[in-house]
Each structure stands twice: as structure tokens, then as C-alpha cells.
PDB file with one MODEL, atoms N, CA, C and O in Angstrom:
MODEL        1
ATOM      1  N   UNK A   1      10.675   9.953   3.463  1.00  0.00           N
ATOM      2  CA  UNK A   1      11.480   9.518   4.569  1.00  0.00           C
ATOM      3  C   UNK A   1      10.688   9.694   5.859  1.00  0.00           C
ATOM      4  O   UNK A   1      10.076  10.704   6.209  1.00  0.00           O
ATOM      5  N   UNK A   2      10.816   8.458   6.550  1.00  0.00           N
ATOM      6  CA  UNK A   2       9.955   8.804   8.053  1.00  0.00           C
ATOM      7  C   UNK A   2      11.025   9.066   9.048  1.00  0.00           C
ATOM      8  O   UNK A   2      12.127   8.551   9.235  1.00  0.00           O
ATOM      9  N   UNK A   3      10.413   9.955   9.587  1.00  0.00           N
ATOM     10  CA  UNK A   3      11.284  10.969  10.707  1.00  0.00           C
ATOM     11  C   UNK A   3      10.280  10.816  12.031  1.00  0.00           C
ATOM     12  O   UNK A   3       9.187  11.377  11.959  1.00  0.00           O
ATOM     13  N   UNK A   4      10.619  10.077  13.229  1.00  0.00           N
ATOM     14  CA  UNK A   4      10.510  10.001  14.538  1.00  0.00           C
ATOM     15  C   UNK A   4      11.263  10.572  15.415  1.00  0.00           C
ATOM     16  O   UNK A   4      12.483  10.436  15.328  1.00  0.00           O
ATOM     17  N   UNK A   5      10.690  11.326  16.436  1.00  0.00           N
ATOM     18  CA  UNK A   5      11.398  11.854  17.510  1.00  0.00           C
ATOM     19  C   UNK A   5      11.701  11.239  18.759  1.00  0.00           C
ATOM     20  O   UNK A   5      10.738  10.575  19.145  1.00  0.00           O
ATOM     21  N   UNK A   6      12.570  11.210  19.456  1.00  0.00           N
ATOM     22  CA  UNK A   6      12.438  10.097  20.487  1.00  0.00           C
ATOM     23  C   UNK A   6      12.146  11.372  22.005  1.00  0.00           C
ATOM     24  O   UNK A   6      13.112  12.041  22.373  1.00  0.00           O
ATOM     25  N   UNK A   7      11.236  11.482  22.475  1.00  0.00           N
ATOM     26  CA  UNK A   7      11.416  12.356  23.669  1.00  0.00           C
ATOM     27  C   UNK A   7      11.697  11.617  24.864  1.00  0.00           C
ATOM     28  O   UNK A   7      11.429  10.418  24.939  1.00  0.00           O
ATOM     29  N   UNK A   8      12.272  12.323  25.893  1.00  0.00           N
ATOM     30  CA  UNK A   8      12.696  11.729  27.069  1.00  0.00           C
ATOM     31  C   UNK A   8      13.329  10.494  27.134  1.00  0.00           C
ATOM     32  O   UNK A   8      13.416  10.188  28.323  1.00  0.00           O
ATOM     33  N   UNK A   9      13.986   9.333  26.161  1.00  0.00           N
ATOM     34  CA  UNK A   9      14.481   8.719  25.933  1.00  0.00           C
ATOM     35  C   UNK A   9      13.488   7.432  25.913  1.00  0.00           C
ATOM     36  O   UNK A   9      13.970   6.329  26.168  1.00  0.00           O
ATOM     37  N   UNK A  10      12.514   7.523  25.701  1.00  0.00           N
ATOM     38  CA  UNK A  10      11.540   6.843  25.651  1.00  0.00           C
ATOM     39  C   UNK A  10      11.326   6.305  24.230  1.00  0.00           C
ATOM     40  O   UNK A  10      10.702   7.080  23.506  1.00  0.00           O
ATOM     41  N   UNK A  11      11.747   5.028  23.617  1.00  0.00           N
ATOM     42  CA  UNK A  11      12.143   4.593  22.420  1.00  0.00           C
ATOM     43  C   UNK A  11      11.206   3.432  22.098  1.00  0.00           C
ATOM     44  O   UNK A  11      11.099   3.155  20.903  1.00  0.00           O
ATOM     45  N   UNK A  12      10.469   2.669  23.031  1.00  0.00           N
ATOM     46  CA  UNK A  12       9.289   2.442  22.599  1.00  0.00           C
ATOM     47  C   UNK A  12       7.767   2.680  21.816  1.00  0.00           C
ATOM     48  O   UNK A  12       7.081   2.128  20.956  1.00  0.00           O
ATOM     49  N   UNK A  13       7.725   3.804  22.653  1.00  0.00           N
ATOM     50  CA  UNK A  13       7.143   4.626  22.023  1.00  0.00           C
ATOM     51  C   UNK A  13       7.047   5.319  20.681  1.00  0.00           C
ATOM     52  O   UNK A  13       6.060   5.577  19.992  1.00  0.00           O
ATOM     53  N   UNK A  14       8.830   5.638  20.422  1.00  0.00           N
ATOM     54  CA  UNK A  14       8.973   5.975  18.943  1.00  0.00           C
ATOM     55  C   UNK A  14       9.001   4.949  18.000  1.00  0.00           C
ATOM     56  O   UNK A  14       8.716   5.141  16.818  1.00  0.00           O
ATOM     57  N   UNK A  15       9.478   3.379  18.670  1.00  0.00           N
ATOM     58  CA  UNK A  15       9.444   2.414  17.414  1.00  0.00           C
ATOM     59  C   UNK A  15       7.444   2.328  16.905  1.00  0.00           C
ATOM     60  O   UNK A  15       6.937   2.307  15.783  1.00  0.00           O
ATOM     61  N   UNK A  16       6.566   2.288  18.769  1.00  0.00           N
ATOM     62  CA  UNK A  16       5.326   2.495  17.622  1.00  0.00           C
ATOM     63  C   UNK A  16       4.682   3.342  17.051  1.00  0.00           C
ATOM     64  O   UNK A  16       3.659   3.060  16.425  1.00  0.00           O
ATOM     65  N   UNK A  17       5.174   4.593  17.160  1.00  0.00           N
ATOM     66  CA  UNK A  17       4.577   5.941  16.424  1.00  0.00           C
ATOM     67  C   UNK A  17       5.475   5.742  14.849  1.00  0.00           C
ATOM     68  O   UNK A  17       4.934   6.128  13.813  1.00  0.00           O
ATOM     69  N   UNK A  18       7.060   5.025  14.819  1.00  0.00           N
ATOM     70  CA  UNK A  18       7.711   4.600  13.275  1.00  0.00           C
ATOM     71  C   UNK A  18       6.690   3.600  12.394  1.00  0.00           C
ATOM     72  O   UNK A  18       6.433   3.582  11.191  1.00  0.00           O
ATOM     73  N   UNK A  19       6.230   2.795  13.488  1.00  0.00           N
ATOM     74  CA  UNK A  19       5.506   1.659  12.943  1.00  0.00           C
ATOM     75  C   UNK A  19       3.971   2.129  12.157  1.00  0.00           C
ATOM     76  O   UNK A  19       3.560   1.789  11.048  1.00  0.00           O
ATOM     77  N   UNK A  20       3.454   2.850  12.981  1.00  0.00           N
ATOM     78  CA  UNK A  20       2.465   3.630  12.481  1.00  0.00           C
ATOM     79  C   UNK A  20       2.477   4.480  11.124  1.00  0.00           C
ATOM     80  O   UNK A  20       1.710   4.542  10.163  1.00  0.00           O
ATOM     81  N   UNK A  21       3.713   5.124  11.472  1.00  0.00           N
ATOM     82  CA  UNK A  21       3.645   5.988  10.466  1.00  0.00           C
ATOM     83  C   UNK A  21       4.204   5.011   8.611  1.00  0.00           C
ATOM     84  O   UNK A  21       4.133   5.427   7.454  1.00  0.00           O
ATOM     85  N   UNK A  22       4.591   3.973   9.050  1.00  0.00           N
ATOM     86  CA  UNK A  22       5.006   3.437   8.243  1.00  0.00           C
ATOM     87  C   UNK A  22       4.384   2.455   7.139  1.00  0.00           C
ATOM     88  O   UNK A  22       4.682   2.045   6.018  1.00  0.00           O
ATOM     89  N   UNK A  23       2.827   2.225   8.557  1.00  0.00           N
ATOM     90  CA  UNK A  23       1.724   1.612   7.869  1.00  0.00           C
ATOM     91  C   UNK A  23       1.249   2.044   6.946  1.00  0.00           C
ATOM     92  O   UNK A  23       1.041   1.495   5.865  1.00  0.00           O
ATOM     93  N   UNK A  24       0.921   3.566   7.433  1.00  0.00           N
ATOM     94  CA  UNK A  24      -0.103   4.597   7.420  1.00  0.00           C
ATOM     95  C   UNK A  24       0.120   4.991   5.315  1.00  0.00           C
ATOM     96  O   UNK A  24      -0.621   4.810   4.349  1.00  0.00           O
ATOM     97  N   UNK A  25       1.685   5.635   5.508  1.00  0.00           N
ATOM     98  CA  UNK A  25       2.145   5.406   4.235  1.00  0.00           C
ATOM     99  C   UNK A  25       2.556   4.904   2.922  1.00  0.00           C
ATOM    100  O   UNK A  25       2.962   5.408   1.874  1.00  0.00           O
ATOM    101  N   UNK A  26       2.152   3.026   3.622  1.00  0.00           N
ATOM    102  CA  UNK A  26       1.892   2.131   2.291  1.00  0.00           C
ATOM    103  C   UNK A  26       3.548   2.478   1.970  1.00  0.00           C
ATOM    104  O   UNK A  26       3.858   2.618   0.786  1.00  0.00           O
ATOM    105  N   UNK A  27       4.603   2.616   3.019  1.00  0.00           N
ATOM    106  CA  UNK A  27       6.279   2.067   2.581  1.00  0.00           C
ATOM    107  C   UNK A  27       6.551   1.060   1.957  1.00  0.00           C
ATOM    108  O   UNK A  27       7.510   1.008   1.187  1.00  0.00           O
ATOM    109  N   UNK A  28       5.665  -0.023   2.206  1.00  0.00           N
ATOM    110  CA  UNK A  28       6.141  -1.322   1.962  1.00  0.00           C
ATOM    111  C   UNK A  28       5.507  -1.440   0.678  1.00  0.00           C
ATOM    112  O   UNK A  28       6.019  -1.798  -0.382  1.00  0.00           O
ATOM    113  N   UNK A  29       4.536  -1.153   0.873  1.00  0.00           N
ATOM    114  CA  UNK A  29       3.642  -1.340  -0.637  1.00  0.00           C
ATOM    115  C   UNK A  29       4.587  -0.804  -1.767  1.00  0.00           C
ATOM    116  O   UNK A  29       4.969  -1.525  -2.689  1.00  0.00           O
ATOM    117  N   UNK A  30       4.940   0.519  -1.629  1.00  0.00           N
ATOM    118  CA  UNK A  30       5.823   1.383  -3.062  1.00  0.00           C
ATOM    119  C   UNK A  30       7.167   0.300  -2.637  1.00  0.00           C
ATOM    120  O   UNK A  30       7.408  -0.361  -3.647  1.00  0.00           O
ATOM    121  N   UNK A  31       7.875   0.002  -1.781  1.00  0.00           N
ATOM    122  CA  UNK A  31       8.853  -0.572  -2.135  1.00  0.00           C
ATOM    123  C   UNK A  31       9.037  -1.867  -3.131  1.00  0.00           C
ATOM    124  O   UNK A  31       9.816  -2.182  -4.032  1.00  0.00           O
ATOM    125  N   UNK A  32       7.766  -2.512  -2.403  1.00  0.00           N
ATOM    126  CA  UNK A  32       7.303  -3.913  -3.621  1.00  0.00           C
ATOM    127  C   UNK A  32       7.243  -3.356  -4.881  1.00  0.00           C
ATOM    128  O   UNK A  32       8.129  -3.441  -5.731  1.00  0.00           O
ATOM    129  N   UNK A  33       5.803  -2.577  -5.032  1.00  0.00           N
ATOM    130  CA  UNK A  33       6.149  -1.852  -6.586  1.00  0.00           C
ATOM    131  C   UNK A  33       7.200  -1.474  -7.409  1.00  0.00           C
ATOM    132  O   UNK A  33       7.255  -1.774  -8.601  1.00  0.00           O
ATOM    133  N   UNK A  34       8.148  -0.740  -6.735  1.00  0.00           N
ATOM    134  CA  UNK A  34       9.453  -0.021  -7.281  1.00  0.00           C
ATOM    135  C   UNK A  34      10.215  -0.709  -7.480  1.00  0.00           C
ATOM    136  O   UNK A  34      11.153  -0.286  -8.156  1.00  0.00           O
ATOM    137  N   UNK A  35      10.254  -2.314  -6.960  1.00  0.00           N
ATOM    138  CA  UNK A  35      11.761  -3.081  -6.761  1.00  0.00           C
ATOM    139  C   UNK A  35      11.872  -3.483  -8.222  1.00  0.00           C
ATOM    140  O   UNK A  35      13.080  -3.449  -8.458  1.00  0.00           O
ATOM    141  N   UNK A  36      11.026  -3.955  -9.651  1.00  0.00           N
ATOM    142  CA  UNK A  36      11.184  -3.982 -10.557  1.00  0.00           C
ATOM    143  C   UNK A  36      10.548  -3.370 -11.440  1.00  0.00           C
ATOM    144  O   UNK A  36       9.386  -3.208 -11.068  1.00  0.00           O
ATOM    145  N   UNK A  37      10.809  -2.810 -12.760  1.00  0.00           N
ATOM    146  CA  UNK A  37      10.437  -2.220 -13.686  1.00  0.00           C
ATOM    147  C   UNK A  37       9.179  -2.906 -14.220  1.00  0.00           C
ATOM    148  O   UNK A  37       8.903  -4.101 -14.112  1.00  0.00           O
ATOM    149  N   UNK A  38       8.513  -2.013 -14.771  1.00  0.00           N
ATOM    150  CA  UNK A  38       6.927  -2.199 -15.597  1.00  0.00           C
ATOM    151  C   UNK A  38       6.887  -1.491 -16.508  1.00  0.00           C
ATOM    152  O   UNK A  38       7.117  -0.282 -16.532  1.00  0.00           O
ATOM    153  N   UNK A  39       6.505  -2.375 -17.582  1.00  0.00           N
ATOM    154  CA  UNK A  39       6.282  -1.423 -18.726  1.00  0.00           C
ATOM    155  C   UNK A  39       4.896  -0.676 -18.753  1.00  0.00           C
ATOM    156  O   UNK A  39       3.792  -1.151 -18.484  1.00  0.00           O
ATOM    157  N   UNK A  40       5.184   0.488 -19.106  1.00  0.00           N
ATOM    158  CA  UNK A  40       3.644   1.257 -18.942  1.00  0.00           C
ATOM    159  C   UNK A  40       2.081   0.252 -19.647  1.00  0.00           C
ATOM    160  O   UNK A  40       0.936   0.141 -19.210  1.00  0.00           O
ATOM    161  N   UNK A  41       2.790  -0.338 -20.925  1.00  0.00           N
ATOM    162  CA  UNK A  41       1.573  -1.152 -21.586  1.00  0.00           C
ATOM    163  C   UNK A  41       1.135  -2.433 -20.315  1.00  0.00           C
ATOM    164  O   UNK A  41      -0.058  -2.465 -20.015  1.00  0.00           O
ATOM    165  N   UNK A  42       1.993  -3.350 -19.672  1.00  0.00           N
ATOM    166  CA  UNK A  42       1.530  -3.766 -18.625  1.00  0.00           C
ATOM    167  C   UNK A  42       0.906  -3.527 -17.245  1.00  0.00           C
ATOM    168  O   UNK A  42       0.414  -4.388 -16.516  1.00  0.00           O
ATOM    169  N   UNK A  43       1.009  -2.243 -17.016  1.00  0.00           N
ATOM    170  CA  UNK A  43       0.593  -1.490 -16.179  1.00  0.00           C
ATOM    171  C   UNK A  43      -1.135  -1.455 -16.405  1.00  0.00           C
ATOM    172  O   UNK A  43      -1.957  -2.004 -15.671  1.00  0.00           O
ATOM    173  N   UNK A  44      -1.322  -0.919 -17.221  1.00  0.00           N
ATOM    174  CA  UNK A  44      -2.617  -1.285 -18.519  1.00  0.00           C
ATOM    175  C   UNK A  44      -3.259  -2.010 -18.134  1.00  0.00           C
ATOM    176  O   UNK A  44      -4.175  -1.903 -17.318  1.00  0.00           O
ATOM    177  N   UNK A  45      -2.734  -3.162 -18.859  1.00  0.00           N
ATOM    178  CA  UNK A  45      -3.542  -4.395 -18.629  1.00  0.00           C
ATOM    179  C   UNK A  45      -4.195  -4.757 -17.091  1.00  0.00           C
ATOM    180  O   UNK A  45      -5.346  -5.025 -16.744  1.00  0.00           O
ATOM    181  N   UNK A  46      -2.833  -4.630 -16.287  1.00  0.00           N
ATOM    182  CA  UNK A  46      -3.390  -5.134 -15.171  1.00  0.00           C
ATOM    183  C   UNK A  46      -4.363  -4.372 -14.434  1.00  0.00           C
ATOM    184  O   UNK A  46      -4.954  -5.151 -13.686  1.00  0.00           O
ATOM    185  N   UNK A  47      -4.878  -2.962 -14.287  1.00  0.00           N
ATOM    186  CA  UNK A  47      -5.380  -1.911 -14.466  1.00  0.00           C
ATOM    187  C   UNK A  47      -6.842  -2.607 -15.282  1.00  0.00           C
ATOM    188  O   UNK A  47      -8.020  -2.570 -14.925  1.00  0.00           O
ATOM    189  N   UNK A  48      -6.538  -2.901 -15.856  1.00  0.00           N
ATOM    190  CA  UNK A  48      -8.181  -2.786 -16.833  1.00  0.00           C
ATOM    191  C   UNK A  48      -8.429  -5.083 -16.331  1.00  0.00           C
ATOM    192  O   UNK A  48      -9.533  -5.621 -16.241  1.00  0.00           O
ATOM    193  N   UNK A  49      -7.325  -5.681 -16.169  1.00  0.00           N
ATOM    194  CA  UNK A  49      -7.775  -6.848 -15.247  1.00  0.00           C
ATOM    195  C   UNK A  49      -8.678  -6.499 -14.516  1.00  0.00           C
ATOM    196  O   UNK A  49      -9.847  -6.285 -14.837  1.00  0.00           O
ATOM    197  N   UNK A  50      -8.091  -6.401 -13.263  1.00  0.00           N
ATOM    198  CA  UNK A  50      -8.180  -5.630 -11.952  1.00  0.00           C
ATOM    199  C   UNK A  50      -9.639  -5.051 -11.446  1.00  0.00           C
ATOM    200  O   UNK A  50     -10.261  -5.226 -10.398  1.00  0.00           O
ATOM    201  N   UNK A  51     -10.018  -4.022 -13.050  1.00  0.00           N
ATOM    202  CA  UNK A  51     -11.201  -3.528 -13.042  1.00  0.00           C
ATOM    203  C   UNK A  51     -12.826  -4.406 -13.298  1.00  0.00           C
ATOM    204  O   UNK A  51     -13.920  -4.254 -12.755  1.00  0.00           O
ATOM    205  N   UNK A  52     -12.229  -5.559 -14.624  1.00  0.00           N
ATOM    206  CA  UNK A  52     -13.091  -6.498 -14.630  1.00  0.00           C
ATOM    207  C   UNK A  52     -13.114  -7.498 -13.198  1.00  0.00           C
ATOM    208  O   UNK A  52     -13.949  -8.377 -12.986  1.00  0.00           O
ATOM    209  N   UNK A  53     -12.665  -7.347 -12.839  1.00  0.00           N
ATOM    210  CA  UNK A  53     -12.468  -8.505 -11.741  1.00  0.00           C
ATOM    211  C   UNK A  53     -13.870  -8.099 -10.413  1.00  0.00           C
ATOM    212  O   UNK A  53     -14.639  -8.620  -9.605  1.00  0.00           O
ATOM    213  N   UNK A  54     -13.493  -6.998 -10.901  1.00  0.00           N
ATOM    214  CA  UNK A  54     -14.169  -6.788  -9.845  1.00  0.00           C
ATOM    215  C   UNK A  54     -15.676  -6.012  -9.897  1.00  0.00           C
ATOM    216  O   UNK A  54     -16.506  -5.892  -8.996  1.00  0.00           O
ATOM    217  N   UNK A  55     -15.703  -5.652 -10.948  1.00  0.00           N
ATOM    218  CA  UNK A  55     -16.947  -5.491 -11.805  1.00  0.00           C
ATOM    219  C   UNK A  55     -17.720  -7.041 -11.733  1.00  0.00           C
ATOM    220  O   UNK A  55     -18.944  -7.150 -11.667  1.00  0.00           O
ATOM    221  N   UNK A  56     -17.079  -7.831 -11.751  1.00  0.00           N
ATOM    222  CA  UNK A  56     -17.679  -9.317 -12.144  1.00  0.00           C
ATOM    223  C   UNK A  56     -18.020  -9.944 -10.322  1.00  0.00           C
ATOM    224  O   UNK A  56     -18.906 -10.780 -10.141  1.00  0.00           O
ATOM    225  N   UNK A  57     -17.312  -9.474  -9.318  1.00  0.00           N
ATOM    226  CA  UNK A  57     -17.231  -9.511  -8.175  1.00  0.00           C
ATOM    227  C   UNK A  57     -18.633  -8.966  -7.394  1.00  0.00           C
ATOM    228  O   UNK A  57     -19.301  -9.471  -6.491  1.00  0.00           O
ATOM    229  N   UNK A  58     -18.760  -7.799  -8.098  1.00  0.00           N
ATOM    230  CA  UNK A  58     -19.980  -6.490  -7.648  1.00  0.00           C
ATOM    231  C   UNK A  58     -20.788  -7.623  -8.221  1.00  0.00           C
ATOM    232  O   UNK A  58     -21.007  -8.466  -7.351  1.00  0.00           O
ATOM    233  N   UNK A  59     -21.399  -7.983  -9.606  1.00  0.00           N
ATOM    234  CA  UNK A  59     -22.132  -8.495 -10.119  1.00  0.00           C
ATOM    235  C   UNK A  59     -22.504  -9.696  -9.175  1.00  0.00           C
ATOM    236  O   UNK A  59     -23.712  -9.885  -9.026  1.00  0.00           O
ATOM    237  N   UNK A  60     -21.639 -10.531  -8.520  1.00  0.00           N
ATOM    238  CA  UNK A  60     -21.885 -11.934  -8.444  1.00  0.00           C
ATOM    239  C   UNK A  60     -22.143 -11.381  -6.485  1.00  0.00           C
ATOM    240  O   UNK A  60     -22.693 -12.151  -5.699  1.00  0.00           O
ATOM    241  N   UNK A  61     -21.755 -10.333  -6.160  1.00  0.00           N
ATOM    242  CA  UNK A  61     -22.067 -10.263  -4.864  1.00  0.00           C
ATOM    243  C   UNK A  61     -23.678  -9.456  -4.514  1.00  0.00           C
ATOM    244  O   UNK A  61     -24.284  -9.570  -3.449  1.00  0.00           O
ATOM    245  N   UNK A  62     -24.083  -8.739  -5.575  1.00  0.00           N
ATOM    246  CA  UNK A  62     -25.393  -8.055  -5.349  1.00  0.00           C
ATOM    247  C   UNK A  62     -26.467  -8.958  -4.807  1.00  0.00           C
ATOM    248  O   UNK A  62     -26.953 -10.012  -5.218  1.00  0.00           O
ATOM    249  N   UNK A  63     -26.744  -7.980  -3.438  1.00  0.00           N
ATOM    250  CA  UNK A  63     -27.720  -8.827  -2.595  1.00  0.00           C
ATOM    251  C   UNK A  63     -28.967  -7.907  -2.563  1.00  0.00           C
ATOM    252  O   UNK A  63     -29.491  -7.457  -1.543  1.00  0.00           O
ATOM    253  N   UNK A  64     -29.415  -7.671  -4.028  1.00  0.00           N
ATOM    254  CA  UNK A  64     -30.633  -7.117  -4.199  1.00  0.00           C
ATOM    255  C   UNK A  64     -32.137  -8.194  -4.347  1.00  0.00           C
ATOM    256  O   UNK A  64     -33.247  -7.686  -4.503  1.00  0.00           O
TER     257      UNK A  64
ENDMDL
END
């Protein structure tokens, strides 16, 4: 839970220190994640996708 203080009634300020803190914590990110169920075996896969992808990425970007 994000908790902002508002001092001196100064509420600008707290919407961008909320905003910050809200980035900062990837809120939005776990909410996307959480909104539907995954089965652990798909979790997996996309996990070991994910990993080739970018293994194949490294490969095709090496500027040796």
C-alpha cells in the first residue's frame, strides 16, 4: 500500500511524490500480472521463451 503525506496542504506535491512512488514499485506491473491466473507449467514456458529470445538477441546484436 502507498502511503503519502500531504504537508502544509500542499497536494501537488503529494500527487508527485504518489506518482513516484508508484512507478518506482512496478504497482501497475503486479496488478496486470495478478488480474488473471497462471498455471505454474505456463509460467515455465514463458520463462524459458523469454530466455531464448534473448539469448538469440545477444547473439544477433554482438558487435565484436
Amino acid at each position: 500500500m502507498l502511503i503519502t503525506k500531504v504537508q502544509k496542504g500542499n497536494i501537488e506535491k503529494a500527487l508527485k511524490q504518489m506518482r513516484r512512488k508508484f512507478v518506482k514499485t512496478q504497482a501497475m506491473k503486479n496488478i496486470r500480472t495478478k488480474r488473471y491466473y497462471t498455471k505454474p507449467s505456463e509460467k515455465r514456458r514463458d520463462q524459458i521463451q523469454k530466455a531464448k529470445n534473448l539469448s538469440q538477441w545477444k547473439i544477433d546484436h554482438d558487435e565484436d
